[in-house]
C-alpha positions as CSV (number, residue, x, y, z in Angstrom):
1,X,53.5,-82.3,53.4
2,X,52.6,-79.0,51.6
3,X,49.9,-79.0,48.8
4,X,52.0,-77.8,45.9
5,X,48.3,-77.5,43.3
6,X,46.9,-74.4,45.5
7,X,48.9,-71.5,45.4
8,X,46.6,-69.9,47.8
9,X,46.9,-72.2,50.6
10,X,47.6,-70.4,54.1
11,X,48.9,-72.0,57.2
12,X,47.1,-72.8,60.6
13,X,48.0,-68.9,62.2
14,X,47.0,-67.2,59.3
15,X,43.0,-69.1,59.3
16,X,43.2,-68.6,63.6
17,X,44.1,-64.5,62.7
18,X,40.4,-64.1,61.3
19,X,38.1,-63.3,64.1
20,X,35.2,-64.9,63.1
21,X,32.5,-65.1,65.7
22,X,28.6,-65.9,65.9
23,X,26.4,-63.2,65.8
24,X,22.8,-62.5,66.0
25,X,21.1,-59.5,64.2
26,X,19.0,-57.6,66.6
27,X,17.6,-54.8,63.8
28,X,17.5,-54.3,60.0
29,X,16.4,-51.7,58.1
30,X,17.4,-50.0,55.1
31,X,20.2,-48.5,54.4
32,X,19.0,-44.9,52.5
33,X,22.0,-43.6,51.2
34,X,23.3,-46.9,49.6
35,X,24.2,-46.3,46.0
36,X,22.9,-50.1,45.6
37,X,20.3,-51.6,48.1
38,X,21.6,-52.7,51.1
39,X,20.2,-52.8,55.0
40,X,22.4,-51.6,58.4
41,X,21.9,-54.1,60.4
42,X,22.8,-54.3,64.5
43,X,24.5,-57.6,65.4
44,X,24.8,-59.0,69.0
45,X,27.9,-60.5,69.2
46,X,28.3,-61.5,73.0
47,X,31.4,-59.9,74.9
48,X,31.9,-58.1,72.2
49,X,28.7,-56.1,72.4
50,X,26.3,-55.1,69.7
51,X,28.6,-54.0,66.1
52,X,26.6,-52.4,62.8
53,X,26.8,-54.3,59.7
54,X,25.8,-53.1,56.0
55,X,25.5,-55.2,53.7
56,X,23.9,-56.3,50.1
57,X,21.5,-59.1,50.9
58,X,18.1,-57.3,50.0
59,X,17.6,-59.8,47.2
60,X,16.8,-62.9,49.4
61,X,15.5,-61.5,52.8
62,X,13.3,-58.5,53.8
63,X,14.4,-56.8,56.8
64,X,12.2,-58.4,59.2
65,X,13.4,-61.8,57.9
66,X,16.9,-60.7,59.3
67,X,15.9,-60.1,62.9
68,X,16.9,-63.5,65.0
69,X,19.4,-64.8,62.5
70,X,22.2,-66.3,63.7
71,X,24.7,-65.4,61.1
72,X,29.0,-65.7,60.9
73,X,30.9,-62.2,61.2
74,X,34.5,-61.5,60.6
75,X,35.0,-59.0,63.9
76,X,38.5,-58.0,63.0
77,X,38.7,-55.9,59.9
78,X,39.2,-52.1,59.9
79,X,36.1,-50.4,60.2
80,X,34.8,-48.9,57.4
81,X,32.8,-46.7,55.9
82,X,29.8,-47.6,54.0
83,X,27.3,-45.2,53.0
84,X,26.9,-43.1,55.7
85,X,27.7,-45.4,58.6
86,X,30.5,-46.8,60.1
87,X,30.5,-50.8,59.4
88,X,32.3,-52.6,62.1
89,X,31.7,-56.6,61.0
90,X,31.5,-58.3,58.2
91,X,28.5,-60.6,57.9
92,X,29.4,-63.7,55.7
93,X,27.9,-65.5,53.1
94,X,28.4,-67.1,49.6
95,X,26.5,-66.0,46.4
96,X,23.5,-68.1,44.8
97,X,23.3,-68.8,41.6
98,X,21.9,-65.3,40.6
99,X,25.0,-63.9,42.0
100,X,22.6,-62.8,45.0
101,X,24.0,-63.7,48.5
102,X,22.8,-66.4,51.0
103,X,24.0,-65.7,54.6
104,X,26.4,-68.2,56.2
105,X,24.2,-68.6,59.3
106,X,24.1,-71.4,62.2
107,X,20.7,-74.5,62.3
108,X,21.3,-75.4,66.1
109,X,21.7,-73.0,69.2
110,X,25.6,-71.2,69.1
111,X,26.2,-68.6,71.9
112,X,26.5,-65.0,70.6
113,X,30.2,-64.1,70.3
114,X,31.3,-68.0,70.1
115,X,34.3,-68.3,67.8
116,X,34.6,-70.3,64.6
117,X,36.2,-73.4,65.3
């Protein structure tokens, strides 16, 4: 039976065609030429190797907070360019009530690479 009261409900393929994989972030620093702050992160993500991240989360965590976080990444977008380096995951998380972002990260022990289930 299909939920008529969403209109943007997606079927089964469409949530397995995100890549979204566990990741942990092996360096953060600032990211200089950011219009708005932002660090580059490095993110170890298994057999997929180690991908660069930027992203806007200098509100809630200094880089040295970052380091050892085991965060979710969606690992198949285009890269793209962000400031002066080539960002080649997305690190997720939701926004606070500040409209400042909290990572999406993982409590218990998750392989790097492991894939949302």
């Amino acid at each position: 039976m299909t939920d008529t009261t969403n209109t943007n409900t997606i079927e089964w393929d469409d949530f397995l065609r995100v890549e979204m994989r566990v990741g942990t972030i092996i360096s953060a620093e600032i990211n200089k030429k950011a219009k708005k702050p932002a660090y580059v992160m490095e993110v170890s993500l298994g057999e997929l190797g180690t991908k660069r991240s930027s992203a806007q989360i200098t509100v809630n965590y200094t880089p040295e907070e970052l380091i050892g976080r085991r965060v979710l990444c969606v690992c198949n977008f285009p890269i793209k360019r962000i400031a002066g380096i080539k960002s080649e995951v997305l690190i997720t998380g939701a926004a606070d009530e500040n409209g400042a972002i909290v990572l999406a990260e993982f409590n218990l022990p998750v392989p790097d690479g492991a894939r949302l289930a």
